[in-house]
BAGU-949228 format. One record per residue (C-alpha): x, y, z; residue number from 1. Coordinates in steps of 0.001 Angstrom, whole numbers, plus 500000, padded with zeros to 6 digits. Layout:
BEGIN
<rec xx="X" yy="Y" zz="Z" rolo="NUM"/>
...
***
This chain:
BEGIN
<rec xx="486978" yy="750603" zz="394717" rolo="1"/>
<rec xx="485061" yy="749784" zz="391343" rolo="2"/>
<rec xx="481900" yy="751470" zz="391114" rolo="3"/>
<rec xx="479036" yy="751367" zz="389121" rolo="4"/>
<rec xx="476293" yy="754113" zz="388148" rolo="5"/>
<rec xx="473500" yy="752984" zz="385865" rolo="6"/>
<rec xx="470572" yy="755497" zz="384040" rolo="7"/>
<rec xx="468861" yy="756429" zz="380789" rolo="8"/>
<rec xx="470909" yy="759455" zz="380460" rolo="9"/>
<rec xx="468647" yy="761128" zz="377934" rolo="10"/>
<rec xx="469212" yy="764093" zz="378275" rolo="11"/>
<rec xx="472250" yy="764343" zz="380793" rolo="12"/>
<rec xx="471504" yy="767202" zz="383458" rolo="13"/>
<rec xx="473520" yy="768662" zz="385979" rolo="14"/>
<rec xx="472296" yy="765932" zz="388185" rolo="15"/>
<rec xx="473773" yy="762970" zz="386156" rolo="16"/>
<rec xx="476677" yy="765167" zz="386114" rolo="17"/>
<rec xx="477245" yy="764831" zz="390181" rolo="18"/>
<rec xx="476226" yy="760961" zz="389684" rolo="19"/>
<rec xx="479156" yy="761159" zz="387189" rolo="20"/>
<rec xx="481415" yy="763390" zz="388951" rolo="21"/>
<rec xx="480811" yy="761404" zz="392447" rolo="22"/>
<rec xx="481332" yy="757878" zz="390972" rolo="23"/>
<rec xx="484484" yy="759117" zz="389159" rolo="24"/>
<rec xx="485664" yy="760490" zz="392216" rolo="25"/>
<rec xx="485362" yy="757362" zz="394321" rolo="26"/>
<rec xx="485897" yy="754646" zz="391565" rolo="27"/>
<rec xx="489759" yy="754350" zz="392085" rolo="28"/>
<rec xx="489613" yy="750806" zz="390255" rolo="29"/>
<rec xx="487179" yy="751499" zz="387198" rolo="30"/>
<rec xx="483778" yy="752995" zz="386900" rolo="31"/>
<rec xx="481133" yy="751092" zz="384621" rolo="32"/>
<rec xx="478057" yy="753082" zz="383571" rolo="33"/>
<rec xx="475644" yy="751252" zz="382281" rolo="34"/>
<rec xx="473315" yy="752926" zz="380150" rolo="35"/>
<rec xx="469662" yy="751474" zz="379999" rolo="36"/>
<rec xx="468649" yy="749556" zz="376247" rolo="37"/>
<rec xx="466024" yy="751587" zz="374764" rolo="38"/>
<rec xx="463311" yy="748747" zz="375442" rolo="39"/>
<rec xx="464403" yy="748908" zz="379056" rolo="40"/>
<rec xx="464216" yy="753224" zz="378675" rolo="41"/>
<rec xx="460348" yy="752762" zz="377310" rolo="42"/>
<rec xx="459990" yy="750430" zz="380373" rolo="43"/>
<rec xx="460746" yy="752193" zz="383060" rolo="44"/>
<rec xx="459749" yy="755892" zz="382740" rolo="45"/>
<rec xx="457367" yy="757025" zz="385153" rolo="46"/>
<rec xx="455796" yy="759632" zz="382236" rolo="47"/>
<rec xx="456050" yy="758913" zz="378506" rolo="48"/>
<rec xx="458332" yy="761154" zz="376905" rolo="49"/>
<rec xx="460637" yy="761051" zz="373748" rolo="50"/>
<rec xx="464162" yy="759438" zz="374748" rolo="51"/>
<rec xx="467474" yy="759726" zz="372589" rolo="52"/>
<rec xx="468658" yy="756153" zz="370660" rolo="53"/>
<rec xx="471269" yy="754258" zz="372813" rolo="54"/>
<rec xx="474324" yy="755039" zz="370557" rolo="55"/>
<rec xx="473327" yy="759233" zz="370916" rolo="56"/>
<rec xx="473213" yy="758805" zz="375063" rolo="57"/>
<rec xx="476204" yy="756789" zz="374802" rolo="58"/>
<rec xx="478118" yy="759670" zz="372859" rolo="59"/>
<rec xx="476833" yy="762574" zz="375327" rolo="60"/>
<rec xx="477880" yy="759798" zz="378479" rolo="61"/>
<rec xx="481009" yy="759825" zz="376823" rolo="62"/>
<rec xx="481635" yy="763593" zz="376462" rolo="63"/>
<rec xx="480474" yy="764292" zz="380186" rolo="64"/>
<rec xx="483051" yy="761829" zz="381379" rolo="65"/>
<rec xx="485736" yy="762675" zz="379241" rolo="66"/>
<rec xx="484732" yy="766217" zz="380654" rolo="67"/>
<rec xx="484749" yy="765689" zz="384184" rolo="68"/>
<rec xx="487265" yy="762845" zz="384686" rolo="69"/>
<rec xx="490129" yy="764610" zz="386651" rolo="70"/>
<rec xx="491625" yy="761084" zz="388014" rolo="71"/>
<rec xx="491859" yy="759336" zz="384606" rolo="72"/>
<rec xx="489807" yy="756837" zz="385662" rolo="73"/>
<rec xx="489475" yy="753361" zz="383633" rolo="74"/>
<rec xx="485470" yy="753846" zz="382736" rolo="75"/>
<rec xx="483766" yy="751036" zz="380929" rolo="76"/>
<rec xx="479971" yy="751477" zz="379187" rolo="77"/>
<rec xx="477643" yy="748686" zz="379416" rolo="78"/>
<rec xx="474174" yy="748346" zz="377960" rolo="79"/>
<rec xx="471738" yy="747458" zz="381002" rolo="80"/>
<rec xx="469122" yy="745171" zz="379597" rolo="81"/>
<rec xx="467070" yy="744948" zz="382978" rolo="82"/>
<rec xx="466744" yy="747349" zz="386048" rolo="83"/>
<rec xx="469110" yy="744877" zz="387977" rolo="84"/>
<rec xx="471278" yy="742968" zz="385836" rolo="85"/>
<rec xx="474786" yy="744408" zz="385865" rolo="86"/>
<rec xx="474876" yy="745243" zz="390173" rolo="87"/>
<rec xx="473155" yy="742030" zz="390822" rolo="88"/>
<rec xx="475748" yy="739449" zz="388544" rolo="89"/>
<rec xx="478548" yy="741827" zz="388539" rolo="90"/>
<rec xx="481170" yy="740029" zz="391282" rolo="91"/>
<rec xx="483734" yy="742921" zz="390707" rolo="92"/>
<rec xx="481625" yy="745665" zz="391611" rolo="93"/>
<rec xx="482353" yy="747208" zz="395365" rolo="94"/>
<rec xx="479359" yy="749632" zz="395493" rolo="95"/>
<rec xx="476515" yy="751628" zz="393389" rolo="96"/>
<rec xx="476585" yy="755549" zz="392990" rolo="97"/>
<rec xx="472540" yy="755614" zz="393363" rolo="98"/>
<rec xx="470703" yy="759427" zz="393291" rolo="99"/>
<rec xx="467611" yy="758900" zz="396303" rolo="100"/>
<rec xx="465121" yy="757973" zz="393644" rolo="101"/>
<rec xx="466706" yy="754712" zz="392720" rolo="102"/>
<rec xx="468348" yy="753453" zz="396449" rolo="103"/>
<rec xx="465580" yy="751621" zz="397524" rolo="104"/>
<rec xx="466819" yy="749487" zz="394545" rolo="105"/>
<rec xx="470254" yy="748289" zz="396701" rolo="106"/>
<rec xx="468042" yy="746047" zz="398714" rolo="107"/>
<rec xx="467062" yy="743807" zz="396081" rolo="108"/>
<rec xx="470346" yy="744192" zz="394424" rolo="109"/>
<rec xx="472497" yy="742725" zz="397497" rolo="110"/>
<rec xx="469594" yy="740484" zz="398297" rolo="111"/>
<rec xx="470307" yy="738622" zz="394207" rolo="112"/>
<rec xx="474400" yy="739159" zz="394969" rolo="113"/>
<rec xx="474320" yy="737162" zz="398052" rolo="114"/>
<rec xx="471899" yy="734103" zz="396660" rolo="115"/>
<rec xx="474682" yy="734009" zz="393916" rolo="116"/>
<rec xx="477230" yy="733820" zz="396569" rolo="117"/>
<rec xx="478809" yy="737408" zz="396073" rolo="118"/>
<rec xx="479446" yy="739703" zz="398458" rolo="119"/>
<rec xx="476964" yy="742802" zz="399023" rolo="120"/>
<rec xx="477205" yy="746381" zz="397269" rolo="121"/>
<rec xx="478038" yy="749459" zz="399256" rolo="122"/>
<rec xx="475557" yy="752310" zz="398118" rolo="123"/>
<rec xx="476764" yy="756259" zz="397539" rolo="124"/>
<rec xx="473968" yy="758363" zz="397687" rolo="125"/>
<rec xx="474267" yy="761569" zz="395764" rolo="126"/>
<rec xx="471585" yy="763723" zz="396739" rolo="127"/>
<rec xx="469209" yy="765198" zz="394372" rolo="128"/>
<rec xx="469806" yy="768167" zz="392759" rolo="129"/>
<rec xx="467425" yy="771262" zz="392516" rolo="130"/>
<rec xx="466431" yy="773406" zz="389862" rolo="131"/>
<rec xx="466592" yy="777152" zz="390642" rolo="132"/>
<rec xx="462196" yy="776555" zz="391143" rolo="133"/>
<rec xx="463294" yy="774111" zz="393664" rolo="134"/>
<rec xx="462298" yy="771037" zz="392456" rolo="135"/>
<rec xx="464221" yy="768180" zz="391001" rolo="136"/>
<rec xx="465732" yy="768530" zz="388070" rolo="137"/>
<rec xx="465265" yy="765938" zz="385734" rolo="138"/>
<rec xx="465506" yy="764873" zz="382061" rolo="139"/>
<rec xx="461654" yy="764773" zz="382237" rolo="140"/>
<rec xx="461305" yy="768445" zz="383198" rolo="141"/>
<rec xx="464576" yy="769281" zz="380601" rolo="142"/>
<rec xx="462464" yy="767834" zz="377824" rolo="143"/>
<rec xx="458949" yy="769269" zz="378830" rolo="144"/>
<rec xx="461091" yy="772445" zz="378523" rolo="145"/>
<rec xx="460542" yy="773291" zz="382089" rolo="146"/>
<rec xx="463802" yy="773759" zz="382977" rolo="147"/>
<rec xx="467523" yy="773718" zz="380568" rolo="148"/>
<rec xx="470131" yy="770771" zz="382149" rolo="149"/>
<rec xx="471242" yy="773308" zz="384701" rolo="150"/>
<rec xx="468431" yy="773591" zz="386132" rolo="151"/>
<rec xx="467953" yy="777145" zz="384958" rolo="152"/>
<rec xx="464008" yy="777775" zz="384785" rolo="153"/>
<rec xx="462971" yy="778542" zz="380949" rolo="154"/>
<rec xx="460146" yy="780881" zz="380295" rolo="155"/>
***
């Protein structure tokens, strides 16, 4: 299966981390991670907040998978220059490793694969993962200082 996972990344959290780890784990023929332009990153955050230049997130993406890749999986790093574009136009994709916030998102996706005559994505929800408060961890909370990328509260 060839998988794809797609995200700002900025800064990577234990949650990308399972998003990693899971679409590792399942993409016996490749993983692609695409990693959102920084126009598309300004875009598409639901609060402003600073977020690291492409080539930074792209190192860190790196280290994490070189880090947690225990199949030696082939991994490829794309630049996603709109929410959509790689899962919608990709025909060697077999499914999306999607967190719950973005799997409304599959819809659409499958919806703009079959129009160009490809065949449908299969999602893989990773649930979300909690901060020791709780709530979601995120890179919004890691940067507001809430919270470190564990998830450990910070005081």
């Amino acid at each position: 299966m060839r998988v794809a996972v797609a995200g700002t990344f900025g800064p990577i959290h234990d949650g990308h981390r399972r998003l990693f780890e899971r679409a590792l784990e399942v993409g016996t023929d490749g993983v692609v991670v695409a990693l959102t332009s920084e126009d598309l990153a300004e875009q598409t955050r639901h609060e402003p907040r600073p977020i690291p230049p492409l080539a930074e997130r792209r190192e860190r993406v790196c280290e994490e998978l070189s880090r947690l890749d225990r199949w030696d999986r082939d991994v490829e790093l794309r630049t996603l220059e709109s929410p959509l574009g790689i899962a919608s136009t990709d025909p060697d994709l077999d499914a999306l490793v999607v967190s719950p916030e973005t799997v409304g998102e599959l819809e659409e996706i499958n919806d703009r694969r079959r129009e160009a005559g490809l065949e449908p994505v299969t999602g893989i929800v990773v649930p979300y993962v909690l901060a020791e408060d709780g709530e979601r961890l995120s890179s919004t909370r890691v940067v507001r200082g809430d919270v470190d990328d564990r998830g450990r509260v910070l005081e």
